[in-house]
C-alpha positions in Angstrom: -13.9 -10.1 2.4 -10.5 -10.4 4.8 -10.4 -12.6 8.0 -7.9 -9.7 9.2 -7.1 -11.2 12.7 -5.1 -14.3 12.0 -3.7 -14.3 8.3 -1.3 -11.7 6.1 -2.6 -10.8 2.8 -1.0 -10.0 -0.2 -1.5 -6.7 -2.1 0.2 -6.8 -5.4 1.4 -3.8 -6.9 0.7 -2.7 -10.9 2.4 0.7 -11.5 0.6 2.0 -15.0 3.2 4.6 -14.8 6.5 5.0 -17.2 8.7 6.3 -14.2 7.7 4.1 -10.9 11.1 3.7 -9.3 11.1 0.0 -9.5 9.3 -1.3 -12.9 8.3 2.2 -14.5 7.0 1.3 -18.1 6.6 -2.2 -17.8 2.9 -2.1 -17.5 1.6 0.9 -18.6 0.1 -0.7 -21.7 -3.2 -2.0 -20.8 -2.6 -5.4 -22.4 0.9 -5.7 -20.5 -0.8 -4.8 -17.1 -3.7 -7.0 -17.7 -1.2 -9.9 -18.0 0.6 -9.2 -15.5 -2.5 -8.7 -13.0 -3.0 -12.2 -14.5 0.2 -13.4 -13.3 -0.1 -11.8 -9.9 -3.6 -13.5 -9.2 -1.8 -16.7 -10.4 1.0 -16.1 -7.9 -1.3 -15.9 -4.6 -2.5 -11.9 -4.9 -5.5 -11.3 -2.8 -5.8 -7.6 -3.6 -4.6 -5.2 -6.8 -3.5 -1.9 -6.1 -3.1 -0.1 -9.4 -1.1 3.4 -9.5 -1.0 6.3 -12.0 1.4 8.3 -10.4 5.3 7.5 -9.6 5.9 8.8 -5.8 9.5 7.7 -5.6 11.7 10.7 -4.5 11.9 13.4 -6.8 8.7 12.0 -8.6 6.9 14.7 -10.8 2.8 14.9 -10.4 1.2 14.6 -12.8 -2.6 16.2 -13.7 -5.7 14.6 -12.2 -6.6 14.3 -16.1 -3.6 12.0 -16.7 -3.8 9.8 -13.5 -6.8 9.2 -14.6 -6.5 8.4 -18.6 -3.8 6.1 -16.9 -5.3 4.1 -14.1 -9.4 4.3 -14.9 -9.5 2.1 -18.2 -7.1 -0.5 -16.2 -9.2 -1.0 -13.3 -12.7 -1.1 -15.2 -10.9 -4.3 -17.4 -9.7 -6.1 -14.6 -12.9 -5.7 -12.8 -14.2 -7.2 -15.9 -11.8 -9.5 -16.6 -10.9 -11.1 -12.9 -12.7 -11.8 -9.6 -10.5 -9.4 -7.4 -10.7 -6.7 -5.0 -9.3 -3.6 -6.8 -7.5 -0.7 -5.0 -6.5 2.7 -6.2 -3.0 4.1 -5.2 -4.1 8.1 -5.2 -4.1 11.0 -2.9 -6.4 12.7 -5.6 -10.0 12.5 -5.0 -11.3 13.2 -8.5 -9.0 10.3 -9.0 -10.5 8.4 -6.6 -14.0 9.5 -8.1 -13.4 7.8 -11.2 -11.2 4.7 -9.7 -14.4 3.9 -7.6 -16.4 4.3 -10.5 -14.7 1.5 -12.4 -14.4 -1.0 -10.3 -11.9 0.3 -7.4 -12.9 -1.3 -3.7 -10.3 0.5 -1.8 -8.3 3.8 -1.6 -4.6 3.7 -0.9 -3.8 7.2 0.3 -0.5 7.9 0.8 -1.3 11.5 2.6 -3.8 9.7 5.1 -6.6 11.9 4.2 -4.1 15.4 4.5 -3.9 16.5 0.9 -6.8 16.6 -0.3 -9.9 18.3 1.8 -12.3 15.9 -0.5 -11.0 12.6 0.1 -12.6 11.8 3.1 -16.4 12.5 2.4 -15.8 10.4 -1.0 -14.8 7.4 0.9 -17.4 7.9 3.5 -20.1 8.5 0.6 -19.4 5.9 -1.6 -18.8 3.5 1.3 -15.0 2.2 0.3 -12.4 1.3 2.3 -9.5 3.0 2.7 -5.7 3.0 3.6 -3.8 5.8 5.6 -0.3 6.2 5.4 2.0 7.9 7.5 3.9 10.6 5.6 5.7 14.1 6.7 7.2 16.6 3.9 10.5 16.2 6.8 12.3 13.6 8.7 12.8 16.2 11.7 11.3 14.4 14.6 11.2 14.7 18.5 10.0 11.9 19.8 9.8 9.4 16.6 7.0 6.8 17.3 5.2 9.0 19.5 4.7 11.5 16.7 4.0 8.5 14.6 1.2 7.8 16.1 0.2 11.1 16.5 0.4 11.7 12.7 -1.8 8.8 12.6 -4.2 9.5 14.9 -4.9 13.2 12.7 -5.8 11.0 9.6 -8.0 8.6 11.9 -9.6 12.1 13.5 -10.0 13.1 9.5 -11.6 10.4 8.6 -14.2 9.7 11.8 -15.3 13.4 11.2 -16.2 12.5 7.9 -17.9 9.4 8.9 -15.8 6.8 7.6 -17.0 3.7 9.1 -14.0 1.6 11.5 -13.7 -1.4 10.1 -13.1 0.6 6.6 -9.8 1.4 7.8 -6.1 0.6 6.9 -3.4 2.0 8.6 0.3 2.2 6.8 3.1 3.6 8.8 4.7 4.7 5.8 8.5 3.4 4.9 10.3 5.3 2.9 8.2 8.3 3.1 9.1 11.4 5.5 11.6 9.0 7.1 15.1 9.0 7.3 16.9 5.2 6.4 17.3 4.4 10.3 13.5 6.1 11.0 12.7 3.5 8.5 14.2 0.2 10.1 12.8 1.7 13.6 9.3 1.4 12.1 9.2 -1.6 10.5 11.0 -3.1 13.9 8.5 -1.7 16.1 5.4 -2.6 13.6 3.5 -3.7 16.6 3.7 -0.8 18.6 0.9 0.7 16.5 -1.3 -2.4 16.9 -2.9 -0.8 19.6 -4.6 2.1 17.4 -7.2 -0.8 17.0 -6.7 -0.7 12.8 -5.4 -3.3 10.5 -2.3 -2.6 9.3 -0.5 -2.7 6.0 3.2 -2.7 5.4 5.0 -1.5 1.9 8.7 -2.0 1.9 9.0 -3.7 -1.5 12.3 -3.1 -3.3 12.4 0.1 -1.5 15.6 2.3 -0.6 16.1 1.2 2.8 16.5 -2.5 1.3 19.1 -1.1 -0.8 20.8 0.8 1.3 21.1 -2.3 3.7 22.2 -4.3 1.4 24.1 -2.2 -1.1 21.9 -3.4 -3.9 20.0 -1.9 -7.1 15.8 -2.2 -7.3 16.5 -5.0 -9.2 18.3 -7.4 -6.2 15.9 -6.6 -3.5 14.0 -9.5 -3.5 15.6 -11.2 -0.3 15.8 -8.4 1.9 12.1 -7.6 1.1 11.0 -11.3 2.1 12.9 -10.7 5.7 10.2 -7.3 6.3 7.3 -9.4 4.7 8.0 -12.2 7.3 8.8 -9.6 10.5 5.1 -7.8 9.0 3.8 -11.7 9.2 5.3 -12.1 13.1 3.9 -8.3 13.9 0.5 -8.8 13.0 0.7 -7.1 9.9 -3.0 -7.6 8.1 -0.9 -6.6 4.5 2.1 -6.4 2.7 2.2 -4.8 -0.4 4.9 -6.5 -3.0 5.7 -6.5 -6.4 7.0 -10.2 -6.1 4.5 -12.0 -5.4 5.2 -15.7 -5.5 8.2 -15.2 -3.6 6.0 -13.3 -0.7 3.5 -15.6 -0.6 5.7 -18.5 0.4 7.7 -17.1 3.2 4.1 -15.9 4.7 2.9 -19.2 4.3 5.8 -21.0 5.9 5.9 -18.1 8.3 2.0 -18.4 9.1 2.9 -22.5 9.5 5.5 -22.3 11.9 3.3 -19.8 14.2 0.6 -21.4 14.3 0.5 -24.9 12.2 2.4 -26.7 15.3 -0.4 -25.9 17.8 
């Protein structure tokens, strides 16, 4: 589906949630996030990742029954509607369950496997693919990209005992999640450290609170200093970035992806 060796692809985001820190409400009417997964795909999207549940800071969970009623009806109509690989953004597996049932090609796990015991066989049973993030309920850290990797490494363990196949396999180190804002510009600055875990990787920074905080500006300004991460993913071997602008992406990769490799 993905050459993943010499291009960046771009996974657009569509929060069916009223409280996502950057566009919570926006699209949680089905005909709103159908149009906007039609603008996405128009924009350059190559992949759909659709989310139920907010996990900014201080988010509150919601039941499985609810992530569910939210994100299940969404996928099964683009899958109707568009010619698009579909992932779901849970940690849940009933969640998963259903979001695999409708139409979902890929899970994007924010836990890496680590909360919840089921996720694992699901994804090796019904053959998805799957992305692991890096995340830590604390930013308390020894050595940071060492235990980084080592974090990683448990969800890769996790999922080869399950027998989830290799080349299934995402890896996401995780900004903005059990990091603190200078454990977050260390990551995404030494992206290509973890290149040689052997996975694909994928990197999220979109509009996120180390943006911000760099630049003193609200969710609503971070367009520019998310295009600067999406190009250093591009020049690290990123396989992904996950974006909610997606035009805007899709241009600096290309003109990124040119001057790397179009003068040769």
């Amino acid at each position: 589906m993905f050459e993943l060796k010499n291009r960046t692809y771009i996974m657009g985001i569509l929060n069916v949630t009223p409280d996502s820190f950057s566009d919570g409400g926006k699209f949680n009417r089905e005909d709103a996030a159908l149009k906007h997964v039609e603008e996405m795909i128009a924009e350059g999207a190559d992949i759909i990742d659709v989310g139920g549940e907010s996990t900014r800071p201080g988010h509150r969970q919601i039941t499985v029954e609810e992530e569910i009623f939210r994100t299940a009806p969404v996928i099964e109509k683009i899958r109707q509607r568009f010619d698009i690989p579909i992932s779901a953004d849970t940690y849940k597996s009933e969640v998963a369950k259903e979001a695999v049932r409708a139409g979902a090609s890929l899970i994007n796990d924010i836990w890496g496997l680590k909360y919840d015991p089921k996720m694992a066989e699901l994804i090796a049973r019904t053959g998805v693919s799957c992305c692991l993030m890096h995340n830590r309920n604390h930013t308390e850290y020894g050595n940071f990209m060492e235990e980084v990797r080592a974090d990683l490494k448990e969800s890769l363990k996790l999922a080869e005992k399950a027998g989830i196949a290799n080349e299934q396999i995402l890896l996401d180190p995780g900004v903005g999640f059990g990091k603190t804002y200078e454990q977050n510009l260390e990551i995404i600055d030494k992206l290509s450290e973890l290149k040689d875990l052997g996975y694909p990787l994928l990197l999220g920074t979109s509009r996120k609170s180390v943006i911000g905080l760099t630049l003193d500006l609200p969710v609503t300004e971070r367009t520019e200093g998310t295009l600067v991460t999406t190009v250093l993913a591009v020049l690290s071997g990123c396989a992904f970035v996950r974006v909610h602008d997606i035009k805007e992406n899709r241009r600096a990769i290309h003109m990124t992806e040119a001057i790397r490799e179009g003068w040769k």
